[in-house]
matplotlib code that plots the C-alpha trace (Angstrom):
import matplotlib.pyplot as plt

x = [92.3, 90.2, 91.3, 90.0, 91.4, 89.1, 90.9, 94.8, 96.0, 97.3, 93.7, 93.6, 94.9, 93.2, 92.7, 90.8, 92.5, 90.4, 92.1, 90.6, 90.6, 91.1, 89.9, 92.3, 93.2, 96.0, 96.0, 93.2, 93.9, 90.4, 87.6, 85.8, 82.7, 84.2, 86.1, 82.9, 80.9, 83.4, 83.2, 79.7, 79.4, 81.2, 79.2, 81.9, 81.1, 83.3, 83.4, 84.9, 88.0, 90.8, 93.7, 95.4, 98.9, 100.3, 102.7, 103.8, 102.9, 102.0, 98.0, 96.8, 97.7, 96.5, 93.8, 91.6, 92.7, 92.5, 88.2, 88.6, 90.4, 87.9, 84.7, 86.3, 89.9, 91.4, 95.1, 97.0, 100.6, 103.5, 106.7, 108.1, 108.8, 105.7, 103.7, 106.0, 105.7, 102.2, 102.1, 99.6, 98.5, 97.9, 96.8, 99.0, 100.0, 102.2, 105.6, 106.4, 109.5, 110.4, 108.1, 105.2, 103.1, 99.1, 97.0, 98.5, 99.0, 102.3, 103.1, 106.5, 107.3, 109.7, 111.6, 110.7, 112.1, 109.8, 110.2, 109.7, 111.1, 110.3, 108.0, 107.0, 105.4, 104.1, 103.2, 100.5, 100.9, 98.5, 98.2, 99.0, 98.4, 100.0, 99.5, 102.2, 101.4, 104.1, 103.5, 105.0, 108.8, 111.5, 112.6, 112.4, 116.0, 116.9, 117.6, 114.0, 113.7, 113.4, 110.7, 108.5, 108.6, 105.7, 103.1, 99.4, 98.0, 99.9, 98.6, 102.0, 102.7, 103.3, 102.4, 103.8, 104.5, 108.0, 107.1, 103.8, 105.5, 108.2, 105.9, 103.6, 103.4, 101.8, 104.3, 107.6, 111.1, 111.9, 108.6, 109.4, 113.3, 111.7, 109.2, 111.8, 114.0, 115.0, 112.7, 109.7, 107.5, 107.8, 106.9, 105.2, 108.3, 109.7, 106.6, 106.9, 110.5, 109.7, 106.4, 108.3, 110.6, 108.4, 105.2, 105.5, 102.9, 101.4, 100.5, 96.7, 96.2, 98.1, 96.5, 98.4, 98.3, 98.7, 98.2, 98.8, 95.3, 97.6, 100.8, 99.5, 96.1, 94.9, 95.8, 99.6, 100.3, 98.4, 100.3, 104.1, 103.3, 101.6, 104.3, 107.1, 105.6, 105.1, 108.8, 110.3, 107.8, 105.6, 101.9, 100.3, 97.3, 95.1, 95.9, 93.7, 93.6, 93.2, 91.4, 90.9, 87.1, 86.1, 86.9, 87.5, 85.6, 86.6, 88.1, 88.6, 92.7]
y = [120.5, 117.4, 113.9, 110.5, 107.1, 105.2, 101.9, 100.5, 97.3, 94.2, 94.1, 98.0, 101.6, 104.9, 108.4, 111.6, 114.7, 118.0, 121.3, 125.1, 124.4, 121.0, 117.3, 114.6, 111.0, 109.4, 106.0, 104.2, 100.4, 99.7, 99.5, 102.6, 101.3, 100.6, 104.6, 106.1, 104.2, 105.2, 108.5, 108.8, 107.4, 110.2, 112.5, 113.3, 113.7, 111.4, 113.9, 116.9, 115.0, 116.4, 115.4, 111.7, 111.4, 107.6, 106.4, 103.2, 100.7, 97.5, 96.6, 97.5, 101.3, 101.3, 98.8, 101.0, 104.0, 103.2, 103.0, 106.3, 108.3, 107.3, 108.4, 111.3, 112.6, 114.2, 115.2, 112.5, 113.1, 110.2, 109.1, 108.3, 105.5, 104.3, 105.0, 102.5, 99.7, 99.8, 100.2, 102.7, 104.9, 108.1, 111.5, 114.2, 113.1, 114.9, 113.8, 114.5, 113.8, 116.4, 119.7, 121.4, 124.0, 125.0, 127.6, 127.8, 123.8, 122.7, 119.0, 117.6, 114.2, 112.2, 108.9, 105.8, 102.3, 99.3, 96.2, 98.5, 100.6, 103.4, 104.5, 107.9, 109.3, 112.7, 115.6, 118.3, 121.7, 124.1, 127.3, 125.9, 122.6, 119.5, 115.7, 112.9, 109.8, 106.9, 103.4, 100.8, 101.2, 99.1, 102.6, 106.3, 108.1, 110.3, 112.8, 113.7, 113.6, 116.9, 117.8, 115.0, 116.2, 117.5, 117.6, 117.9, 114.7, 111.3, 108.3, 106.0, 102.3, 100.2, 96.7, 93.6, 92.4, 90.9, 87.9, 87.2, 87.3, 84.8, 82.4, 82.4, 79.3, 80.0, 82.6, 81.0, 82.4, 84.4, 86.1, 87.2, 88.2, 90.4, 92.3, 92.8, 94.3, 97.8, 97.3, 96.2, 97.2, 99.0, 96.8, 98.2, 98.4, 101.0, 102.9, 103.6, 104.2, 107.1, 108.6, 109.6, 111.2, 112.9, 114.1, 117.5, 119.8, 120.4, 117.2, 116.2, 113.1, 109.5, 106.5, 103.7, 102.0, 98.9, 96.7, 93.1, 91.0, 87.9, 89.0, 92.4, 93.6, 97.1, 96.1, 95.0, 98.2, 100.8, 99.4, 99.6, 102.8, 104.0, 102.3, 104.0, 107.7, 106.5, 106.0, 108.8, 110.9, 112.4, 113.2, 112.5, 109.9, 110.7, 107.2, 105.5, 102.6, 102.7, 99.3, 97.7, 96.8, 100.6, 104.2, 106.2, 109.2, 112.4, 114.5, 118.2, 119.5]
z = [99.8, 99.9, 100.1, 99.9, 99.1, 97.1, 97.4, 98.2, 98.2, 95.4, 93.8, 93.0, 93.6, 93.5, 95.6, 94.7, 95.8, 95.3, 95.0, 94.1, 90.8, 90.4, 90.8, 90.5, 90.4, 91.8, 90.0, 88.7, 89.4, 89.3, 86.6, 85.5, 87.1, 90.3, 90.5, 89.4, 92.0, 94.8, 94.0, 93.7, 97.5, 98.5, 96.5, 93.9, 89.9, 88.1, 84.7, 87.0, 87.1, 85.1, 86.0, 86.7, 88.2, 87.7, 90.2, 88.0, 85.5, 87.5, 86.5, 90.4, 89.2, 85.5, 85.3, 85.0, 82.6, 79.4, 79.8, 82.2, 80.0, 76.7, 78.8, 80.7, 78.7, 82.3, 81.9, 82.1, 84.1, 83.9, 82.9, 78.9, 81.2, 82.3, 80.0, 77.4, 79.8, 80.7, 76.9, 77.4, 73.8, 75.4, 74.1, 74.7, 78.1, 80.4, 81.1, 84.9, 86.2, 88.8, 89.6, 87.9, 89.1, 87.8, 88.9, 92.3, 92.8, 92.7, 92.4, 93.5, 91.5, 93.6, 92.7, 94.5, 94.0, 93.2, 90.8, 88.2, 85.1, 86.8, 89.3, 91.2, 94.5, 95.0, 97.1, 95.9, 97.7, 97.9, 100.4, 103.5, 102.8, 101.5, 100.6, 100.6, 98.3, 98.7, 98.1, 96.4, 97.2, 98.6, 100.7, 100.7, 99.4, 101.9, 99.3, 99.9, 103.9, 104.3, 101.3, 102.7, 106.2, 108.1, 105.2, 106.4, 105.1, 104.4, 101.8, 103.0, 102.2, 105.5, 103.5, 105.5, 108.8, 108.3, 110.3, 108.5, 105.5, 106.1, 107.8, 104.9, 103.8, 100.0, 99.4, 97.5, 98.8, 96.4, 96.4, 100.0, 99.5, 96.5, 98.9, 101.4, 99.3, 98.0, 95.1, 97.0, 99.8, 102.7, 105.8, 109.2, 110.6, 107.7, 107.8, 111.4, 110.8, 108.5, 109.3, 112.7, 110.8, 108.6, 110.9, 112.6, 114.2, 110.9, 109.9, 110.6, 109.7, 108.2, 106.0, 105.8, 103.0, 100.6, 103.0, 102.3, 102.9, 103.6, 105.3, 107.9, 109.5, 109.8, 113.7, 113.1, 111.0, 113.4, 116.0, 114.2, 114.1, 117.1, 119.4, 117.1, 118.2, 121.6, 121.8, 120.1, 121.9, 119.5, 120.2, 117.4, 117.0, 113.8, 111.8, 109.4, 107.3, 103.5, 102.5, 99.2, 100.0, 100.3, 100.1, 102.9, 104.2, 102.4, 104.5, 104.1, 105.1]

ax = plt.figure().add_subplot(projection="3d")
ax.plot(x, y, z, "-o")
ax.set_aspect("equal")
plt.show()
């Protein structure tokens, strides 16, 4: 399994996971130009990809379909949901709401809870190996604790610093009380919280993600995390940062 993150953050969303027999988009928040660029850089062919998971409707996740699907027609997997409020005309899509498994790869659709009318997170198993994608939720049910846990790559949302955010003067109050609640974003603080819950001696490596360019830095949210582990005393210090301005390095699981 392959992995990179092409882009995360408010302005646009999208990571290319590679499997045995597939190539696949998680999101595509950005224009078609911009995907196909990114993947280029890391010397992927845009037209091998054939299948796109959507995690939600918002524009950061979708942007960019509609000119994506014309040029390439991937698979696309979502919700009846979803696909009615990004009021998206797709072909044929594929409605996903819980498990499905092709050629080997099985993908686990798991609720998450965002200012949304619906929204999903996922994990892709394949062998031995496994990818989380969270972002964009207010918290993780505990329902799924124990599917989540100790997965070989994480893509998780640790988006604010809660102090940042309520000193921000250009944010209005109710912006803030809506990203601090169940239906919004996960701050630093709940990232840390459950990425030590979730990382065993499997895991290899962690990109936080959707970080907010005005309320956290790629310091504030290593940190969270890093002095979470220290404390619960778990050696483990592969983290990365997933960045709006470029795509990460692709990585190989």
């Amino acid at each position: 399994m392959k992995l990179c993150v092409l882009a995360s953050g408010s302005k646009g969303n999208s990571t290319y996971v590679e499997t045995e027999k597939h190539h696949i988009l998680i999101d595509v928040g950005m224009s078609c130009l911009q995907i196909e660029k990114r993947l280029k850089e890391r010397g992927i062919d845009p037209s091998m990809i054939d299948m796109v998971l959507i995690t939600h409707a918002h524009t950061d996740h979708v942007s960019g379909l509609p000119v994506f699907l014309k040029k390439y027609h991937p698979q696309v997997y979502i919700t009846e949901k979803m696909e009615k409020e990004a009021n998206l005309k797709l072909d044929s899509p594929i409605y996903i709401d819980k498990e499905i498994s092709l050629e080997g790869l099985r993908i686990f659709a798991i609720k998450t809870s965002h200012d949304t009318d619906d929204s999903n997170g996922y994990i892709l198993e394949e062998n031995d190996k496994s990818l989380v994608y969270v972002t964009d939720t207010g918290y993780v049910n505990e329902k799924y604790h124990k599917l989540l846990g100790n997965r070989s790559a994480y893509v998780f949302e640790s988006n604010h610093d809660v102090e940042r955010l309520m000193n921000n003067p250009h944010y209005p109050h109710q912006t803030k009380i809506r990203i601090l609640s169940d239906r919004g974003h996960l701050s630093n603080e709940d990232s840390s919280y459950y990425l030590s819950k979730f990382i065993g001696n499997k895991t290899e490596i962690v990109f936080l993600a959707h970080l907010s360019e005005e309320n956290n830095t790629p310091e504030l949210a290593k940190m969270s995390l890093e002095k979470e582990l220290k404390e619960k005393k778990i050696s483990f210090s592969n983290i990365q940062i997933a960045t709006q301005r470029e795509a990460t390095e692709l990585i190989t699981l």
